[in-house]
C-alpha positions as CSV (number, residue, x, y, z in Angstrom):
1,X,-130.8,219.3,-18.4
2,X,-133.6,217.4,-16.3
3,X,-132.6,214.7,-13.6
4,X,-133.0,211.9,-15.7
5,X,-130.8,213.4,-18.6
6,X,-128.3,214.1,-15.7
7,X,-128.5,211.0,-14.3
8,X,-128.0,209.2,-17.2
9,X,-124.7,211.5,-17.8
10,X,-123.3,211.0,-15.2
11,X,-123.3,206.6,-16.9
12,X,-122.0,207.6,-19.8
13,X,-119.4,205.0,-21.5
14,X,-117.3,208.2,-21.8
15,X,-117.3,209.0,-18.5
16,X,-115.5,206.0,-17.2
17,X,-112.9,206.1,-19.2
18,X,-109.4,205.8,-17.4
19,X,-107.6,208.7,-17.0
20,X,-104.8,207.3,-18.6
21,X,-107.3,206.9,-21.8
22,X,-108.2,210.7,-21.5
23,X,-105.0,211.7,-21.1
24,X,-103.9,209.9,-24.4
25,X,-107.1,211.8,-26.1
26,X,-106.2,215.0,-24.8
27,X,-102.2,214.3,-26.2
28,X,-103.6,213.6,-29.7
29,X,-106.2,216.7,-30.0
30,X,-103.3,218.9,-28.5
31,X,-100.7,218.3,-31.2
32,X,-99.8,220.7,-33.7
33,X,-97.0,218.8,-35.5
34,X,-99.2,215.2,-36.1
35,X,-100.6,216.5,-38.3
36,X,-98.5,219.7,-38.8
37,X,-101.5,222.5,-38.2
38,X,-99.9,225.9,-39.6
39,X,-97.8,226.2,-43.2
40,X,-95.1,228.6,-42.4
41,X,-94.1,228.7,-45.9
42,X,-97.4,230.1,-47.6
43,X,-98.9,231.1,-43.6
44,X,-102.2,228.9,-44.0
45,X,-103.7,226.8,-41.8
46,X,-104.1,222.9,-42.4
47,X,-106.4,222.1,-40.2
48,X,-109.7,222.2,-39.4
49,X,-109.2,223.5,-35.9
50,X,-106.2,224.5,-34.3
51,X,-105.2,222.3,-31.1
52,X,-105.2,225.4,-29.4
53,X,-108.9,225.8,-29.6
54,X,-109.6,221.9,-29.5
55,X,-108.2,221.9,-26.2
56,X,-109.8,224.8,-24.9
57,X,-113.1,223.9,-25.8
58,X,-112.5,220.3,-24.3
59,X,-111.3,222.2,-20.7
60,X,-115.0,223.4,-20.6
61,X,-116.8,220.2,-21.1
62,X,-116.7,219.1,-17.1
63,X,-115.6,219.9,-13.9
64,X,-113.2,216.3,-14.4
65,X,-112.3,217.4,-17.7
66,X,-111.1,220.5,-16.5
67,X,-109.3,219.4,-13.6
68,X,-107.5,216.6,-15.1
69,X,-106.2,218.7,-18.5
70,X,-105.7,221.7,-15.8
71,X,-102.8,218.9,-14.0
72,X,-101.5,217.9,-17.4
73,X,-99.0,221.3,-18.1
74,X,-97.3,219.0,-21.4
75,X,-100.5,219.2,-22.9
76,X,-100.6,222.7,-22.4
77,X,-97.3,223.1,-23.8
78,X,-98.4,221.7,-26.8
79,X,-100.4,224.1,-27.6
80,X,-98.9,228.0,-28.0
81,X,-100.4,229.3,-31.1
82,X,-99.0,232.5,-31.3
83,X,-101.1,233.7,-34.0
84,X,-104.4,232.7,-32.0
85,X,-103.1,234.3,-28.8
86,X,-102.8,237.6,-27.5
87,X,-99.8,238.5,-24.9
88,X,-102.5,237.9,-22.1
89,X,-103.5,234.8,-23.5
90,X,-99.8,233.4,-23.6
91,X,-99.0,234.4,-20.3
92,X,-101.9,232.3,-18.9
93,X,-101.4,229.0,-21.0
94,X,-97.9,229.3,-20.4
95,X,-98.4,228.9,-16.7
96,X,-100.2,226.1,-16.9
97,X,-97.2,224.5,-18.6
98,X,-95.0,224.9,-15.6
99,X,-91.8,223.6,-16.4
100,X,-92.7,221.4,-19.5
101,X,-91.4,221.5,-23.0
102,X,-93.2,223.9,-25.0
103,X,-94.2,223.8,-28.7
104,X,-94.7,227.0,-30.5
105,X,-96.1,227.8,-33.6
106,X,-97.8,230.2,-36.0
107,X,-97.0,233.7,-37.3
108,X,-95.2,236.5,-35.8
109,X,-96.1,240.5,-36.6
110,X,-96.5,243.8,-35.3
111,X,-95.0,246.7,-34.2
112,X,-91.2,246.9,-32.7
113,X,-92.9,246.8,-29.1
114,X,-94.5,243.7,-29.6
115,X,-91.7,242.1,-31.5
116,X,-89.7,242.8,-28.3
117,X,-92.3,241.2,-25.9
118,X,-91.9,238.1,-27.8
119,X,-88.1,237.9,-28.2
120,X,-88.0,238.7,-24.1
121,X,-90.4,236.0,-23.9
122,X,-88.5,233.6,-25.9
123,X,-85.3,233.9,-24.1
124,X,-86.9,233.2,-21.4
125,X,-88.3,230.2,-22.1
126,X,-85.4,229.2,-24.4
127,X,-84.3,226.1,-22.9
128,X,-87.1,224.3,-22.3
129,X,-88.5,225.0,-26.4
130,X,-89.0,221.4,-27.7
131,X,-91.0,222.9,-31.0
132,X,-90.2,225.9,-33.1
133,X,-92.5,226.3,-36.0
134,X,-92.5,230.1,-36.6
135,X,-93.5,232.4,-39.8
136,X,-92.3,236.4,-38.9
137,X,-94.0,238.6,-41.0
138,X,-92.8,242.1,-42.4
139,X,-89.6,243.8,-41.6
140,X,-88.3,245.0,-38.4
141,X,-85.3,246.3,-36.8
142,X,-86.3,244.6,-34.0
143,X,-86.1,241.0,-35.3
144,X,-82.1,241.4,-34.5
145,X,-83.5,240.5,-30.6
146,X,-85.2,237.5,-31.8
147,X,-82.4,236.1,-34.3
148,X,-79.9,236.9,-30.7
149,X,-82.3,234.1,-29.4
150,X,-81.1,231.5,-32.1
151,X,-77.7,232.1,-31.2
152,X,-78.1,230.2,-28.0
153,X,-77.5,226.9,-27.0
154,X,-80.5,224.6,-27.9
155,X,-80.4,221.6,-25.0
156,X,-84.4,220.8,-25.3
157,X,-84.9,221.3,-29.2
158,X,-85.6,218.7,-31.1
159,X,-87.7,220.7,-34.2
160,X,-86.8,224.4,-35.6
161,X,-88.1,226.2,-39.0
162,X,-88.6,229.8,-39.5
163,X,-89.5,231.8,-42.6
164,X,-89.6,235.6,-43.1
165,X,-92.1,236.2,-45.0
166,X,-90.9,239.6,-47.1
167,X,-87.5,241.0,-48.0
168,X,-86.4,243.0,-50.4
169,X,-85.9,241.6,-53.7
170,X,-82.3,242.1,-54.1
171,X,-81.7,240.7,-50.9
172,X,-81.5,236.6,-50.4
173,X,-81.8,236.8,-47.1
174,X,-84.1,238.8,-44.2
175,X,-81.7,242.2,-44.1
176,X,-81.6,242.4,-40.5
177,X,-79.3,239.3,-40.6
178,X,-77.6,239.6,-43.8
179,X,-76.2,243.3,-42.2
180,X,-73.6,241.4,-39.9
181,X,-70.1,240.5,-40.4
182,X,-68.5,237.8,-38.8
183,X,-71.9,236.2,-37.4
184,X,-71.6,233.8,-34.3
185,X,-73.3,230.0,-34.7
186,X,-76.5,229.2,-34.3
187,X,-77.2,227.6,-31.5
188,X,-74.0,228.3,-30.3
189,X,-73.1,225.0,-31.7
190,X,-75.2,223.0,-29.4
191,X,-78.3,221.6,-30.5
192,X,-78.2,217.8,-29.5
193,X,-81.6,216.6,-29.7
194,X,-82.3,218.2,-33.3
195,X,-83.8,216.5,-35.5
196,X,-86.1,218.7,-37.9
197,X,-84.1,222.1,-39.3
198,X,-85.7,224.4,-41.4
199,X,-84.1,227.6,-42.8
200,X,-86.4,229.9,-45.5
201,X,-84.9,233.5,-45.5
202,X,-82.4,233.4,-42.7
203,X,-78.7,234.0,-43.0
204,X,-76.5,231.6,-40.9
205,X,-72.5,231.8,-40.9
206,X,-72.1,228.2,-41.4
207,X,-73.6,224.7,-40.6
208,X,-70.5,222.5,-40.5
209,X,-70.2,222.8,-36.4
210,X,-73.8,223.0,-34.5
211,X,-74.0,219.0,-34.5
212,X,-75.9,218.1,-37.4
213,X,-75.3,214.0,-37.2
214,X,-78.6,213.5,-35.3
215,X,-80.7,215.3,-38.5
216,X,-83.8,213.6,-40.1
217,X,-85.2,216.5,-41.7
218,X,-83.0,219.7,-43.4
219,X,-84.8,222.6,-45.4
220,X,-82.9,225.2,-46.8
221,X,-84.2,228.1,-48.6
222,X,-82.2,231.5,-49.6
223,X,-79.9,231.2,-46.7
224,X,-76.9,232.3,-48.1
225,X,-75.2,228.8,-48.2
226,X,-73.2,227.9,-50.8
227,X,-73.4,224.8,-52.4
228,X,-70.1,223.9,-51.4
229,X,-70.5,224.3,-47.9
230,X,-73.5,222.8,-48.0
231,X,-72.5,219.6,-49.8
232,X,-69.7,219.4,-46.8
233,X,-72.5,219.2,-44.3
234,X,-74.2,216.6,-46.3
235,X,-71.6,214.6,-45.4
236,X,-72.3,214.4,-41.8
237,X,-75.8,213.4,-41.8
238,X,-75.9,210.0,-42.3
239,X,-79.3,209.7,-40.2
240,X,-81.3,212.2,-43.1
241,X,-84.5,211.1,-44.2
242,X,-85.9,214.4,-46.0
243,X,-83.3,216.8,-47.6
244,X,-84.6,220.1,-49.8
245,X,-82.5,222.4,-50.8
246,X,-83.2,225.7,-52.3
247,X,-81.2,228.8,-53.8
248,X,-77.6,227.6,-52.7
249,X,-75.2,230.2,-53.7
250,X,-72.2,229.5,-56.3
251,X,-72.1,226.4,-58.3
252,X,-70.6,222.5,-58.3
253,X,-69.5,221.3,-61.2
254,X,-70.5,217.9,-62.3
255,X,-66.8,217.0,-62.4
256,X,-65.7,217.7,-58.8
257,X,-67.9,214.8,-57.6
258,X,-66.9,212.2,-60.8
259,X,-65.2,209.7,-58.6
260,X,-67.0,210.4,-54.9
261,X,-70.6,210.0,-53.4
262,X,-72.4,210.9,-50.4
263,X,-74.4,208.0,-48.8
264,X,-77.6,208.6,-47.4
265,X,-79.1,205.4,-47.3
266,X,-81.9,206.4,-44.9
267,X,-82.9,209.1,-47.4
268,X,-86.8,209.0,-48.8
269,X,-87.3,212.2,-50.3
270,X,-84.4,214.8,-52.0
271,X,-85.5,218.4,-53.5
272,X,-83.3,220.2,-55.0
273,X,-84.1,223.8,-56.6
274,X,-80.9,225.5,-57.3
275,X,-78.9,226.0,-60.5
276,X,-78.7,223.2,-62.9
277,X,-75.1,221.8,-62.4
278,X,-75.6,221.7,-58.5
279,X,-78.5,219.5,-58.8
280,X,-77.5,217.4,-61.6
281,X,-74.2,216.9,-59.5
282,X,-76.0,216.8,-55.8
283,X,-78.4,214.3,-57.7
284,X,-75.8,212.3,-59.3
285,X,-73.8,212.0,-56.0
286,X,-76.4,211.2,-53.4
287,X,-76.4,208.0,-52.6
288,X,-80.3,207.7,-50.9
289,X,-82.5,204.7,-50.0
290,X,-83.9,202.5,-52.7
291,X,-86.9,204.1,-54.4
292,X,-86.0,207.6,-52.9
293,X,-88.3,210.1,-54.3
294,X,-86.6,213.0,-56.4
295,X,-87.9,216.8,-56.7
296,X,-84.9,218.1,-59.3
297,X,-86.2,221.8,-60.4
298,X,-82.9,223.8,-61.3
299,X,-83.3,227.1,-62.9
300,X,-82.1,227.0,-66.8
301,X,-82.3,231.0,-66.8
302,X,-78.9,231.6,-65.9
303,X,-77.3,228.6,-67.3
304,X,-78.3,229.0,-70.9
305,X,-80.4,225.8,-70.7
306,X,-79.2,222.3,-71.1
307,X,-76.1,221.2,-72.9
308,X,-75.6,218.7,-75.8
309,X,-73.1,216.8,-73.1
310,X,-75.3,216.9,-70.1
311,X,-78.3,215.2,-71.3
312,X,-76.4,211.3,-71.2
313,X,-76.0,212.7,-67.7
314,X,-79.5,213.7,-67.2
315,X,-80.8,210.4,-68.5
316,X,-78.1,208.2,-66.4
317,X,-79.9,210.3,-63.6
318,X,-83.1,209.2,-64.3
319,X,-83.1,205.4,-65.2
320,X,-81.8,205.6,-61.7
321,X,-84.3,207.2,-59.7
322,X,-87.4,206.1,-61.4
323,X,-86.4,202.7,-62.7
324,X,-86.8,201.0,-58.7
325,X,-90.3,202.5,-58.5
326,X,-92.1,200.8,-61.8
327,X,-89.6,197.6,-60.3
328,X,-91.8,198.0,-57.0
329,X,-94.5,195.7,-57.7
330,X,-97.4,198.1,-56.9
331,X,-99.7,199.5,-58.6
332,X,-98.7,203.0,-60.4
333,X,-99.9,205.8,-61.6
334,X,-99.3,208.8,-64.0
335,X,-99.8,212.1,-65.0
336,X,-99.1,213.4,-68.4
337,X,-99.8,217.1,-67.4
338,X,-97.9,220.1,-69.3
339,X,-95.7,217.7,-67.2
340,X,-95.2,213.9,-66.8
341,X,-95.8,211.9,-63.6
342,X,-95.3,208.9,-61.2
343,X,-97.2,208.1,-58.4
344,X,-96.9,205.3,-56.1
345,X,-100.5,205.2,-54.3
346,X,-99.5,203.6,-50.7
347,X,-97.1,206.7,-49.6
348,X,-98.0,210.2,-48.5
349,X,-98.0,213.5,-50.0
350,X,-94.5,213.8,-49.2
351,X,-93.5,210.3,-50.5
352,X,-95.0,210.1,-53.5
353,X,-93.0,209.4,-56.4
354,X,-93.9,211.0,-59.9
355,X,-92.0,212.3,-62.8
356,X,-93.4,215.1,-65.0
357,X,-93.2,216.9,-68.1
358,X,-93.5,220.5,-68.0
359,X,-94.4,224.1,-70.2
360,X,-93.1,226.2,-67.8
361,X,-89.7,227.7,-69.5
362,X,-87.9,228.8,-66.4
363,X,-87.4,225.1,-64.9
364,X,-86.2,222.0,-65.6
365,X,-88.1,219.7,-63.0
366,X,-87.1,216.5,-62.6
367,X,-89.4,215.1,-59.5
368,X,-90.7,212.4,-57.2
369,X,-93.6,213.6,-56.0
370,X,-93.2,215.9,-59.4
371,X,-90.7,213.9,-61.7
372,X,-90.8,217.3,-63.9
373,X,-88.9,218.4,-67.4
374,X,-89.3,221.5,-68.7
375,X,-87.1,222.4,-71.5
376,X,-89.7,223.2,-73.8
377,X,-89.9,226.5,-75.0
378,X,-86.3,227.1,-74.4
379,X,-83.7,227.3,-77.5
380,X,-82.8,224.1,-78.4
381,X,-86.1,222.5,-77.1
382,X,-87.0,219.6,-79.2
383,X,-83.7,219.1,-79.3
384,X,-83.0,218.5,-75.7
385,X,-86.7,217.0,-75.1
386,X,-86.4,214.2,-77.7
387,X,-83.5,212.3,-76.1
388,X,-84.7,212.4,-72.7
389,X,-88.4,211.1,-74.2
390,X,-86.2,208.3,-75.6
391,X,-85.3,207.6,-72.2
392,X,-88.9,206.8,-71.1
393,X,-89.6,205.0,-73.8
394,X,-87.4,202.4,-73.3
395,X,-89.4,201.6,-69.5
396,X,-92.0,199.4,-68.7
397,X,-95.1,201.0,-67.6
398,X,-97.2,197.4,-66.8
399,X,-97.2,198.5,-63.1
400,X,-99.2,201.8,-63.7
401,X,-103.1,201.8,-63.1
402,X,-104.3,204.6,-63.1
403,X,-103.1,207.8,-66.0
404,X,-104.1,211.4,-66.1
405,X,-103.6,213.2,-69.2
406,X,-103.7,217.2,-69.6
407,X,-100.8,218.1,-71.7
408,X,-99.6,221.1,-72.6
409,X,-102.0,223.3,-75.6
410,X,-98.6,224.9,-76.6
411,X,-96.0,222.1,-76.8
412,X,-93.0,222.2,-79.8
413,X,-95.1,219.7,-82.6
414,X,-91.9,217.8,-82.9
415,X,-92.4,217.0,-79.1
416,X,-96.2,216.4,-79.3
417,X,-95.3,213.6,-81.9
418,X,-93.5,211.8,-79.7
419,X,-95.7,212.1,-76.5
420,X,-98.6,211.0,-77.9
421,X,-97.2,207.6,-79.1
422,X,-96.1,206.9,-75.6
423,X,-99.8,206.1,-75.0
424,X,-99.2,202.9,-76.5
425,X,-97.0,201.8,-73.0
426,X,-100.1,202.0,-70.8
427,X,-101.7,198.9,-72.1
428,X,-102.2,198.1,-68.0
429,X,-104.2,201.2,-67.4
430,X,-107.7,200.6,-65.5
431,X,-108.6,204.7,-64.7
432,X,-108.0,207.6,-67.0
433,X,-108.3,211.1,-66.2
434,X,-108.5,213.1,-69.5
435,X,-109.3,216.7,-70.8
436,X,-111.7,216.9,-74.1
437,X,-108.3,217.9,-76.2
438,X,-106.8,214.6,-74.8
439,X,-110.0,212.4,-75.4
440,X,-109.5,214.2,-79.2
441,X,-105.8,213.3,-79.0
442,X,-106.6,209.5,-78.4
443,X,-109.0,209.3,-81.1
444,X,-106.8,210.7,-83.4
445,X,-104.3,208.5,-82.3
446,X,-106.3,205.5,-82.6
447,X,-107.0,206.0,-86.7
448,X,-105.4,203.4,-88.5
449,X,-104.3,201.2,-85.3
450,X,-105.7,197.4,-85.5
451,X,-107.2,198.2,-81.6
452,X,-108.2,201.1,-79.4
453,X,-105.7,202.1,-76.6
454,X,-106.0,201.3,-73.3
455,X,-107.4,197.4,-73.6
456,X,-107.7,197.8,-69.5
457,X,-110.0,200.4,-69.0
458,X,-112.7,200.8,-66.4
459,X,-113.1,204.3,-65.2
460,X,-112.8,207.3,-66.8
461,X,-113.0,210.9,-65.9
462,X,-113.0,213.7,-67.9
463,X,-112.3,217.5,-67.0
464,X,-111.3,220.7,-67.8
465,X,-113.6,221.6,-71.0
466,X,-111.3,223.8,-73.5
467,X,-114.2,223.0,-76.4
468,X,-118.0,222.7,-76.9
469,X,-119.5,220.3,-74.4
470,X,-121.1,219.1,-77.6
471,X,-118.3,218.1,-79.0
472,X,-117.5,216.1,-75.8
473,X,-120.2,214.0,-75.9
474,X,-120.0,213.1,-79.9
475,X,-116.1,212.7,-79.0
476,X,-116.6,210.0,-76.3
477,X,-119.7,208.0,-78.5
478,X,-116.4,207.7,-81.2
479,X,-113.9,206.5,-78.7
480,X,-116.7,204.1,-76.9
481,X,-117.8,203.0,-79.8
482,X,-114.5,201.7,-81.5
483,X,-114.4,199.8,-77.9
484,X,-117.3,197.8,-78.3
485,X,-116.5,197.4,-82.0
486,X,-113.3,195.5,-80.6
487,X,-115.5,193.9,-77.7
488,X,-113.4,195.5,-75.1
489,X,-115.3,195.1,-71.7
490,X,-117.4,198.3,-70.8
491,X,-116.6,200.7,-68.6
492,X,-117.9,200.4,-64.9
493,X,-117.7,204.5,-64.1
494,X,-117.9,207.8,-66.2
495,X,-117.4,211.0,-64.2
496,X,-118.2,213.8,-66.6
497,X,-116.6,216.4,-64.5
498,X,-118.2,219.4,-63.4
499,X,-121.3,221.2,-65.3
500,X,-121.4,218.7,-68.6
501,X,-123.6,221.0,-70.6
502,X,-124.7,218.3,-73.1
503,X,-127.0,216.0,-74.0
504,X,-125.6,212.3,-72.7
505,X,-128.6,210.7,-72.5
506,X,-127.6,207.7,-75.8
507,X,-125.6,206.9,-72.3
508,X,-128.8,205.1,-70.9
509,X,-128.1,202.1,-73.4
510,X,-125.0,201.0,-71.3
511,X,-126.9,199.2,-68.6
512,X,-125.2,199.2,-64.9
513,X,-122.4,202.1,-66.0
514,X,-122.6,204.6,-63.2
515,X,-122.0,208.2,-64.3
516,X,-121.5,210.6,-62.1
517,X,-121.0,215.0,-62.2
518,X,-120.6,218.2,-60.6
519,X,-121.1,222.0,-60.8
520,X,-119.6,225.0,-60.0
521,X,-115.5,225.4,-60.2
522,X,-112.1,223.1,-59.0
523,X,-112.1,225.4,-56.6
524,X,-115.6,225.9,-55.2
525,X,-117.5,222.6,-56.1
526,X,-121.0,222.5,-55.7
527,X,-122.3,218.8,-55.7
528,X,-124.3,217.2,-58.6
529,X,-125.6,213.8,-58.6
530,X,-125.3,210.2,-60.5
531,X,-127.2,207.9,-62.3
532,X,-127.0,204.4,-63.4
533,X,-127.4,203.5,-66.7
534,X,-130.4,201.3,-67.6
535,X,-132.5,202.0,-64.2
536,X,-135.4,203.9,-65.8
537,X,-134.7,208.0,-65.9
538,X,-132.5,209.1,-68.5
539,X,-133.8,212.4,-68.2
540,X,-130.9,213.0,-65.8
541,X,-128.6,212.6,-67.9
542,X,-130.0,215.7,-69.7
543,X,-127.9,218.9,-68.9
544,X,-128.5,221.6,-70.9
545,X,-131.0,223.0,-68.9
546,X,-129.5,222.0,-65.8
547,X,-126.1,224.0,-66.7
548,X,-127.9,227.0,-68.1
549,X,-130.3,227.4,-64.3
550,X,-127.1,226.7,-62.6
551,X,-124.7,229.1,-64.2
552,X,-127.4,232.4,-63.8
C-alpha cells in the first residue's frame, strides 16, 4: 500500500465506527443459531460461511480489529465449530472465551480416543454451555462418557439437540443408551433456562420431571417415548411454540381424548409423524394458536390404512386447521403436486402453511408447511380419497394467487376426475406454475366450458417436460389462443423453464410479454436469457439449436 492509500485508510468511514457499532457487527457475523449454520439432522451446512471462519478472518483485518474481538471472549464463545476445529484449535478459542457462555455446534466423529477428549472437554465446560447443537456420527462405546455429560444439571442451557447419525436398524434408539436399565434424568432434572429441546436417536427414561414449563421448541425423534408419556408432558408446556414429534412408541386411541384437550395457544407449528391414531388424536386434541400450521404424516403401513369411521374425523380435522388460513385475508398460494398445498407467502419456511395431496403409499400427510394426503395407492384408495376431496371442495380458494400444478402421472382415474375439476375454484389465480401434462390437462378440461380457466392470469411458468418440447409449444398456442378468443387480458410473463427445445418464435406477436428460460438441470442451473416480445429479434426465441449446442 503507498502513503497516500494508507493515509487515506486510516479516514475510512469504517474506521470510525464506535466500538459499540463493531462490537454489534462482530455479534451478528459470530452467530451460529440466527441463522442456524449446521443441519444436524441431514449434517449439511446452511451457510455460506461458518461464523467460525467469518470471525477469524475479521481478527486479521487490523491491529484494532484484532484487539477489540481479542477483549470480546462472548464472541468467541459463539463460535466452537467442532467440525471445523481440531483439539488444538478448540483449546485456543476456548481460552479466548474465558468464562463466557459457549455455543457449540457441528458434528462429532472419530476414534474412542477422540470421543473421550471431547466428553472430558465437555464436562468440563458443562455449566457454562448456553448452545448445544451436536450431530455424533457412527457408533462408539465411548459415547456412554458423553451421554454421562447429559445427565448433569444444566444451569446455563437455554438450547440442546443431538442426533446420532447411524444405528442399527432394529434398534430405535443409539444402542449405547438403549443398553441401560433404570436410566437416571437428563439433566438431572434441572435445566431452568431451556428453551429449545431436541431429541433424534437418543433414549431418555422420561420427560415429565426436568422442568419443561419454560419450552418453546420440543423435537422428538425415535427416542423411545411413548405416546402416552409424551402427551403427559404436553401438558406442561403451555409456553410451546414449535412441537414435532416423531416415532412415539404404542398408540392413543382417538377415544381416550373424546371429552379433553391440551391448550397450546402459543403454538405456530405442530408435526406429527407417528402412527395414524396418535396423530389424528394428538391433532384433534391440541388446542394451538389460530392459524397454526399442521405437518400430520402418520404411517398407514401398520394400521391397515384408513377406516370407513375415521375419515368424518379426518375431515373435522381439517376444516379446522386450514379453514383460518384462506379466512386470513392474504394472499395464498397452492400446490397441486402428487400432493396438494397451501402457502401463506409473509411467513418463513417453518411457518408456512400448505396442505397437499400425495402418491407416496406409505403416508398419509396432512401438513402446514406440507398439508399432505396420501391414501392413494393403498386398498380402498378412491374410496377414502373421494370424501376427503369433498372436503376441499366445499372451501373458498378467492384468497389464493399464485397455483403450482404437477400431479401425480399414476393417480386412481376415479381420483384424477375429481382433481381436475377443482381447477374451477382458482378463478383468483394471477401465477401458475405447470408441467406440460398439466398444461394438457387444462386444455382438456377447458373443451366444452363457456370460458377458459383461470380468468386472472398473468404469469406463467412451465417445467418439468415429460413430452416433446414440440408438443409444448403447439399446447400453449391452444390454451393462449382460447384466451384471447374470450379477450382475457394477456399475459405479462412466460418462463419456459429450463432448455425449451422448440420453436417459440409465433411468441414475437404478443408485444411487451417478457419470456424468460434456462439450461442445464433443477439442480445445477446454468442461466439463459429473456426477451421481450415485439422489440425486434425473435430469433431468440429460436431453441432448437441452442438446446442441441448446449446439451453436447
Amino acid at each position: 500500500m503507498d502513503q497516500q492509500a494508507f493515509r487515506e485508510s486510516l479516514h475510512s468511514p469504517i474506521s470510525k465506527l464506535s466500538p459499540d457499532v463493531l462490537w454489534s457487527i462482530f455479534s451478528w457475523n459470530a452467530d451460529m443459531f440466527a441463522p442456524l449454520e449446521y443441519d444436524i439432522d441431514s449434517g449439511k451446512q446452511l451457510t455460506r460461511q461458518s461464523a467460525l471462519q467469518v470471525t477469524l478472518v475479521t481478527s486479521h483485518v487490523c491491529h484494532d480489529w484484532r484487539s477489540l474481538l481479542l477483549a470480546l471472549p462472548a464472541i468467541w464463545g459463539s463460535v466452537l465449530r467442532l467440525d471445523l476445529l481440531n483439539e488444538d484449535g478448540r483449546n485456543e478459542i476456548t481460552k479466548r472465551t474465558g468464562t463466557a457462555p459457549l455455543c457449540l455446534t457441528g458434528s462429532l466423529s472419530g476414534s474412542d480416543m477422540r470421543i473421550g477428549i471431547f466428553s472430558r472437554f465437555l464436562q468440563a465446560n458443562w455449566p457454562r454451555i448456553k448452545k448445544l447443537h451436536l450431530r455424533i456420527k457412527g457408533y462408539s462405546t465411548a459415547h456412554k462418557s458423553i451421554w454421562d455429560v447429559f445427565l448433569l444439571s444444566a444451569p446455563s442451557l437455554e438450547w440442546f439437540s443431538i442426533a446420532f447419525e447411524h444405528k442399527p436398524p432394529k434398534e430405535k434408539s443409539h444402542p449405547i443408551f438403549s443398553r441401560f436399565g433404570e436410566r437416571p434424568e437428563l439433566f438431572a432434572n434441572r435445566a431452568p433456562r431451556l428453551q429449545f429441546l431436541h431429541l433424534h436417536g437418543i433414549t431418555i427414561h422420561r420427560m415429565r420431571t426436568f422442568g419443561l414449563s419454560q419450552l418453546h421448541t420440543l423435537k422428538l425423534e425415535s427416542t423411545g417415548i411413548s405416546a402416552l408419556e409424551a402427551l403427559d408432558a404436553i401438558k406442561q408446556m403451555h409456553s410451546l411454540e414449535f412441537l414435532r414429534l416423531h416415532n412415539l412408541s404404542g398408540e392413543l386411541s382417538p377415544d381416550l381424548m373424546e371429552a379433553k384437550s391440551i391448550e397450546l395457544r402459543h403454538l405456530t407449528y405442530l408435526g406429527l409423524y407417528n402412527s395414524f391414531r396418535t396423530d389424528l388424536t394428538l391433532a384433534r386434541s391440541i388446542k394451538a394458536a389460530e392459524a397454526c400450521s399442521l405437518s400430520f404424516q402418520p404411517s398407514l403401513i401398520s394400521t391397515g390404512g384408513i377406516l370407513k369411521q375415521d375419515i368424518p374425523l379426518v375431515c373435522e380435522m381439517i376444516d379446522r386447521y386450514i379453514k383460518t388460513h384462506l379466512s386470513c385475508g392474504k394472499d395464498l398460494s397452492v400446490e397441486i403436486d402428487s400432493r396438494f398445498a397451501l402457502r401463506r407467502h409473509n411467513l418463513d419456511h417453518q411457518d408456512k402453511t400448505s396442505w397437499l395431496y400425495s402418491r407416496n403409499q406409505q403416508y398419509l400427510d396432512l401438513c402446514c408447511p406440507h398439508f399432505i394426503f396420501t391414501p392413494f395407492g393403498l386398498p380402498g384408495a378412491e374410496g377414502t380419497a373421494l370424501p376427503l376431496l369433498k372436503s376441499f371442495l366445499k372451501m373458498d380458494f378467492q384468497s389464493v394467487k399464485k397455483l403450482s400444478l404437477n400431479i401425480a402421472l399414476r393417480l386412481h382415474p376415479s381420483i384424477l376426475s375429481k382433481i381436475i375439476p377443482m381447477l374451477d375454484a382458482f378463478e383468483a389465480v394471477e401465477s401458475l406454475t405447470a408441467t406440460d401434462m398439466d398444461l394438457d390437462r387444462v386444455i382438456n378440461q377447458e373443451i366444452g366450458r363457456n370460458k377458459p380457466l383461470f380468468p386472472n392470469l398473468r404469469r406463467l411458468r412451465l417445467w418439468d417436460l415429460f413430452q416433446d418440447s414440440d408438443k409444448l409449444a403447439t399446447d400453449f398456442q391452444k390454451f393462449y389462443a382460447r384466451r384471447k378468443a374470450h379477450h382475457l387480458p394477456p399475459l405479462e410473463a412466460l418462463d419456459l423453464g429450463h432448455n425449451p427445445g422448440a420453436d417459440w418464435t409465433f411468441l414475437d406477436d404478443e408485444v411487451g410479454l417478457k419470456v424468460t428460460w434456462a439450461w442445464g438441470t433443477y439442480e445445477e442451473s446454468v442461466p439463459g436469457g429473456g426477451y421481450i416480445c415485439g422489440s425486434g429479434n425473435p430469433g431468440e426465441l429460436y431453441f432448437p439449436d441452442k438446446c442441441r449446442l448446449y446439451m453436447r
